[in-house]
C-alpha positions as CSV (number, residue, x, y, z in Angstrom):
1,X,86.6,55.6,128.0
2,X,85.0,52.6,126.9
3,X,80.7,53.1,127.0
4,X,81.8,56.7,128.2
5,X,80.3,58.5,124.5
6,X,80.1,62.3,126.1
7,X,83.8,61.9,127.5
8,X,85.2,60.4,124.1
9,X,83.7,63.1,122.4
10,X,85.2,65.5,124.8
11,X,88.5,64.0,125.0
12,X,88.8,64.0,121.3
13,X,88.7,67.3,121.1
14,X,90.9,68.5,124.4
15,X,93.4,66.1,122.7
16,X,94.2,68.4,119.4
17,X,94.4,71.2,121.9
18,X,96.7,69.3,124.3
19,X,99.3,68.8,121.5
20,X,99.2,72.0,120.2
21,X,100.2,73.1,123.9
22,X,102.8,70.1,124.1
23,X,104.1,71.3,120.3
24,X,104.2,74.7,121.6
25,X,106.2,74.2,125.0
26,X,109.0,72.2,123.1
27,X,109.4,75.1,120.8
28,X,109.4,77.3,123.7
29,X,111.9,75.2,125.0
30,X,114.5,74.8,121.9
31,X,114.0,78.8,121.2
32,X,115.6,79.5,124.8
33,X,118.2,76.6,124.2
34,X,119.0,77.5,120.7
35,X,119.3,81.8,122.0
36,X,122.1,80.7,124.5
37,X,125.2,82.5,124.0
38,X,127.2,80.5,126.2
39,X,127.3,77.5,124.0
40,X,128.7,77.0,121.0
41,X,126.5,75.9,118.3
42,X,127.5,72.3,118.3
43,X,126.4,72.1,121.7
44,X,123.3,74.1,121.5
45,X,122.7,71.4,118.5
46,X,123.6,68.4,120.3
47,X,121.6,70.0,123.2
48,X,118.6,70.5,120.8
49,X,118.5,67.0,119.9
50,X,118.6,65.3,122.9
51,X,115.4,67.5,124.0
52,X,113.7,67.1,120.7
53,X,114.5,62.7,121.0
54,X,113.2,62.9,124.5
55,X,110.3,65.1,123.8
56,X,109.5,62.8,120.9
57,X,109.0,59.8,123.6
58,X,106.6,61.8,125.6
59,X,104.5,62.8,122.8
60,X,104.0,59.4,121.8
61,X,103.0,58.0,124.8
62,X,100.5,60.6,125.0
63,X,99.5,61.3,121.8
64,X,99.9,58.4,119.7
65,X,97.1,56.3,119.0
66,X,93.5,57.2,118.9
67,X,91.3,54.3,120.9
68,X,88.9,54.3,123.9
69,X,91.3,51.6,125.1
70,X,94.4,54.4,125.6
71,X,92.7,57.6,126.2
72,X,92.1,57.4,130.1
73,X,95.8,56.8,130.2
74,X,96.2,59.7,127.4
75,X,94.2,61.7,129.2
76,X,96.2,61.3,132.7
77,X,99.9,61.6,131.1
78,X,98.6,64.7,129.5
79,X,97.0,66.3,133.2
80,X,100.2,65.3,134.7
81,X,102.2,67.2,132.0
82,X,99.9,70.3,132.8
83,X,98.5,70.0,129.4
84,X,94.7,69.9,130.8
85,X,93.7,72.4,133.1
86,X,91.5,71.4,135.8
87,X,88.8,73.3,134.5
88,X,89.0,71.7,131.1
89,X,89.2,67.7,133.2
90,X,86.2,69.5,134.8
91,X,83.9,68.9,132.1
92,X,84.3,65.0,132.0
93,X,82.4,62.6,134.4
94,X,82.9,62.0,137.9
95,X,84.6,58.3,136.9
96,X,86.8,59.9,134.8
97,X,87.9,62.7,136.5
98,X,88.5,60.0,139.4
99,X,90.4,57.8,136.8
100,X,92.6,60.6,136.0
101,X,93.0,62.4,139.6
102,X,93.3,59.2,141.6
103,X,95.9,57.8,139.6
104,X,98.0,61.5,139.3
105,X,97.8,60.7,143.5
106,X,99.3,57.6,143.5
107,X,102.0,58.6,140.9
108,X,103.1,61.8,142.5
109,X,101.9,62.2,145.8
110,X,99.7,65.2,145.1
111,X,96.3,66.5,144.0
């Protein structure tokens, strides 16, 4: 987002919301893990764990760091995890939104 000043601004911004949606999801996810009855505790632990490590990874690569060098890739792992609604990606330039759209193509076959 280098020389891009109106989509930094922008992107700082939909980035505290995109966590807080991430942070939310992953709570989401553990509360439904941690209500089963059909585990035991140990396993609904050792479950919760695992989720929360891999979790961990994915917030980092999308989250971590605060530069105009990462934040076109921040801002596409983020639209892939659904975390940026096409209305919200709406509001940043037409290179951007091609930065982040055309490279969610070629990594998953879709639009």
């Amino acid at each position: 987002m280098q020389g891009r000043e109106s989509d930094w601004k922008k992107f700082t911004k939909l980035k505290k919301i995109a966590l807080e949606r991430f942070c939310e999801s992953v709570l989401d996810e553990s509360r439904v893990l941690c209500d089963r009855e059909d585990l035991t505790a140990h396993e609904r632990y050792l479950e919760l764990y695992k989720i929360i490590q891999k979790r961990d990874r994915e917030l980092g690569r999308a989250f971590d760091g605060h530069s105009r060098s990462r934040a076109d890739q921040q801002l596409r792992d983020m639209y892939n995890k659904g975390l940026v609604t096409d209305d919200e990606l709406s509001k940043f330039s037409e290179e951007t939104r091609n930065l982040v759209i055309l490279r969610f193509t070629d990594d998953f076959g879709a639009t």
